[in-house]
C-alpha positions in Angstrom: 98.5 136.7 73.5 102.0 136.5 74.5 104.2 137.6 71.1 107.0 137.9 72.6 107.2 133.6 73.2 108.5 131.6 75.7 112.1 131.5 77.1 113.4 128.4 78.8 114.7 129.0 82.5 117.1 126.8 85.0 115.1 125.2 87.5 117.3 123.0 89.6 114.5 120.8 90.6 112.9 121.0 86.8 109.1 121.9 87.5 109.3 125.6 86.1 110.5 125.2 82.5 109.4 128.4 80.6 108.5 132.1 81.3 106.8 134.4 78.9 105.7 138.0 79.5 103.8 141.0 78.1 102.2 143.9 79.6 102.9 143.1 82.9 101.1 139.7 82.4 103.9 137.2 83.6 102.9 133.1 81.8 104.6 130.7 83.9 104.8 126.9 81.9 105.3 124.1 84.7 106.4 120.7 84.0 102.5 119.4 84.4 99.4 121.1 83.6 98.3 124.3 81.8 100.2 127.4 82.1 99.5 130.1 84.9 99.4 133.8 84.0 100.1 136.3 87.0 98.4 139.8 86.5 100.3 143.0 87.6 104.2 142.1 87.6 106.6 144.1 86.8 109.4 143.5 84.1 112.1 143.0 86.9 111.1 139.9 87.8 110.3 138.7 84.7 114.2 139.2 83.4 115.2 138.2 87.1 113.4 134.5 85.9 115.2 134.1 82.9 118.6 135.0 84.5 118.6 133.4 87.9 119.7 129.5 88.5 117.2 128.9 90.8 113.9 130.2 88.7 111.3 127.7 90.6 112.3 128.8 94.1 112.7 132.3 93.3 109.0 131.8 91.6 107.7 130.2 94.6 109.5 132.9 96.8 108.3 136.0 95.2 105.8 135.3 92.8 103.3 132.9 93.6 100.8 134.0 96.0 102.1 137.7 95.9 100.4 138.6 92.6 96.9 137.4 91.0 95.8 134.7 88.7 92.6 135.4 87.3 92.7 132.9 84.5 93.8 129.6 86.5 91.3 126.9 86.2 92.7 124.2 88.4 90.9 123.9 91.9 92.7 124.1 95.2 93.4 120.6 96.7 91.1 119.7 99.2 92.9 119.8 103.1 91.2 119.2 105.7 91.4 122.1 108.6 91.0 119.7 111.6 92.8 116.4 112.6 90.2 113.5 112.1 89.6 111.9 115.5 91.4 108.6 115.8 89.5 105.4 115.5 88.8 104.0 118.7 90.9 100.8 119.0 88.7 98.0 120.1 89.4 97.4 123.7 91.5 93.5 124.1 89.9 90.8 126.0 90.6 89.8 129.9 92.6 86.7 129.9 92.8 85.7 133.3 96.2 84.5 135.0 97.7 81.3 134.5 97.2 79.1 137.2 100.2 78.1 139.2 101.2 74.7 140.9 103.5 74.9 144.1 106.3 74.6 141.9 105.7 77.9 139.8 104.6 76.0 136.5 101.6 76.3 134.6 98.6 74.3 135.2 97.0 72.6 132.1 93.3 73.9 131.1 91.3 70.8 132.4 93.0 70.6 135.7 92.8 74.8 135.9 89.4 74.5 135.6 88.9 71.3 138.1 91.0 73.2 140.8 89.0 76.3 140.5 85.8 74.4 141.3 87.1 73.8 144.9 
């Protein structure tokens, strides 16, 4: 399909390696998965690819999105369009206050209890 093969590009962050093109079909190999072939671009941006430092971002930038892919396979990643409601957090018991003697310490259980009787 493409006869003319692939030519390596620089990709700073090393996800775009290659580029091929022919008849304004514009191949694209990435670092995972099978290669995506953009329909309609013109020769300029092909050669801007192969001479640019910065081929992923100026890929990203000016190619991707901006002209079709007819022959990608993969499926879009699923995202969901609202914000899940939060789980409610169960609500904490009610503790009641420690009791107090006269002296601002804390009464034990037992005698908490006896006191409260009264």
């Amino acid at each position: 399909m493409f006869s003319n093969g692939w030519h390596g590009v620089q990709d700073h962050l090393h996800m775009l390696l290659a580029v091929s093109y022919e008849q304004g079909m514009l191949a694209c190999q990435f670092y995972t998965g099978e290669p995506i072939i953009h329909v309609g671009v013109p020769e300029n941006i092909y050669r801007i690819l192969l001479r640019t430092p910065y081929a992923g971002s100026y890929y990203r930038k000016y190619v991707k999105g901006k002209y079709p892919c007819p022959y990608e396979t993969k499926a879009k990643p699923y995202r969901p369009r609202e914000k899940p409601n939060p789980k409610p957090r169960p609500e904490a018991p009610i503790v009641d206050a420690p009791q107090m003697d006269l002296f601002g310490l804390a009464i034990s259980g037992s005698l908490a209890k006896s006191l409260r009787n009264l």
